[in-house]
C-alpha positions as CSV (number, residue, x, y, z in Angstrom):
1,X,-8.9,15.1,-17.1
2,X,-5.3,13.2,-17.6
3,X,-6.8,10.4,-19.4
4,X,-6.0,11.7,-23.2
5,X,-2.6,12.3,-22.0
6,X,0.3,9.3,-22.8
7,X,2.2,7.1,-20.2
8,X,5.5,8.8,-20.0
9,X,3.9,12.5,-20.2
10,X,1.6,11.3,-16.9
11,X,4.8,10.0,-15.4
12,X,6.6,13.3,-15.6
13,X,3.6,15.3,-14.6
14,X,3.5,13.7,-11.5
15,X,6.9,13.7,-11.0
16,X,6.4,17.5,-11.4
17,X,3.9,17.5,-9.2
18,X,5.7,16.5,-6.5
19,X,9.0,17.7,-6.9
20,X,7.6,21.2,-7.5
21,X,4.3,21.6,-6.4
22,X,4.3,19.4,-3.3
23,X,7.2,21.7,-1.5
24,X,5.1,25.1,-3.0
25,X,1.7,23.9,-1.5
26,X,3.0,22.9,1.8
27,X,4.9,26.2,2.2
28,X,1.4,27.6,1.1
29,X,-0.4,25.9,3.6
30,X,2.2,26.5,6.6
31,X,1.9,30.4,5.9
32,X,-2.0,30.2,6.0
33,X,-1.7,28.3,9.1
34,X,0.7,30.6,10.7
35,X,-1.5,33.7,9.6
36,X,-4.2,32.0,12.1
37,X,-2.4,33.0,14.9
38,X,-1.1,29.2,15.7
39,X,-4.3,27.4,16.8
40,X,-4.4,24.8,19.5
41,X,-2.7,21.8,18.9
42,X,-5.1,19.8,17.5
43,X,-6.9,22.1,15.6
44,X,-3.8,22.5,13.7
45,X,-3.3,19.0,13.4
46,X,-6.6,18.6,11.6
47,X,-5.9,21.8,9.1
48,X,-3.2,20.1,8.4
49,X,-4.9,16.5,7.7
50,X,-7.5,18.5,6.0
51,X,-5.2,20.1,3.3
52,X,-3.0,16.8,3.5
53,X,-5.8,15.1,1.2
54,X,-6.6,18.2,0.0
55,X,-3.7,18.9,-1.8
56,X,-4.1,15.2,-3.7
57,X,-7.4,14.8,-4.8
58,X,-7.2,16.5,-7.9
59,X,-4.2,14.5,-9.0
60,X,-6.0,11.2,-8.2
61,X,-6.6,10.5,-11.8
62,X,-2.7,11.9,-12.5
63,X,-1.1,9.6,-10.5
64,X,-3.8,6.5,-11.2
65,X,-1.2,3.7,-12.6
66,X,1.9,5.5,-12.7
67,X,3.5,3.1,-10.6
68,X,2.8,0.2,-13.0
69,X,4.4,-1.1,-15.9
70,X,3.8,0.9,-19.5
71,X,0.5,-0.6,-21.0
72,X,2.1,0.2,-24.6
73,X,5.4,-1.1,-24.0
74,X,6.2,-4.1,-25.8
75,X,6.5,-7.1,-23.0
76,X,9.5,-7.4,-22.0
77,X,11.6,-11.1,-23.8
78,X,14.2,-12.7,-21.0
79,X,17.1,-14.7,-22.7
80,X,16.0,-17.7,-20.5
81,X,12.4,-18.2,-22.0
82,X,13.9,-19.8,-25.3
């Protein structure tokens, strides 16, 4: 699904992603916990382990090499390799 798109447009998606729609899904999924009437401890503790991987797998392939260097970049040329 976010293979087509380039480097930099998946590194700002995801940046996005969790700027944005990380703080809007966990207030989402505190208000649906709340509305249970505030289960037993670990009950809650597993809703919220559930929706904790929940919330990611559909960004798997989004955030999937972010973290490494651009694969289009030209390498990079240090001054001491002359």
């Amino acid at each position: 699904m976010f293979d087509n798109l380039s480097y930099k447009a998946r590194r700002r998606l995801a940046l996005l992603v969790l700027v944005v729609g990380m703080p809007l899904y966990i207030i989402v999924a505190v208000t649906l916990v709340n509305m249970l009437g505030r289960p037993h401890f670990l009950v809650e503790v597993l809703i919220y382990v559930v929706l904790g991987f929940a919330w990611m797998m559909p960004f798997k392939g989004l955030f999937k090499g972010v973290g490494k260097p651009d694969p289009d970049a030209p390498p990079i040329e240090w001054d001491d390799e002359a």
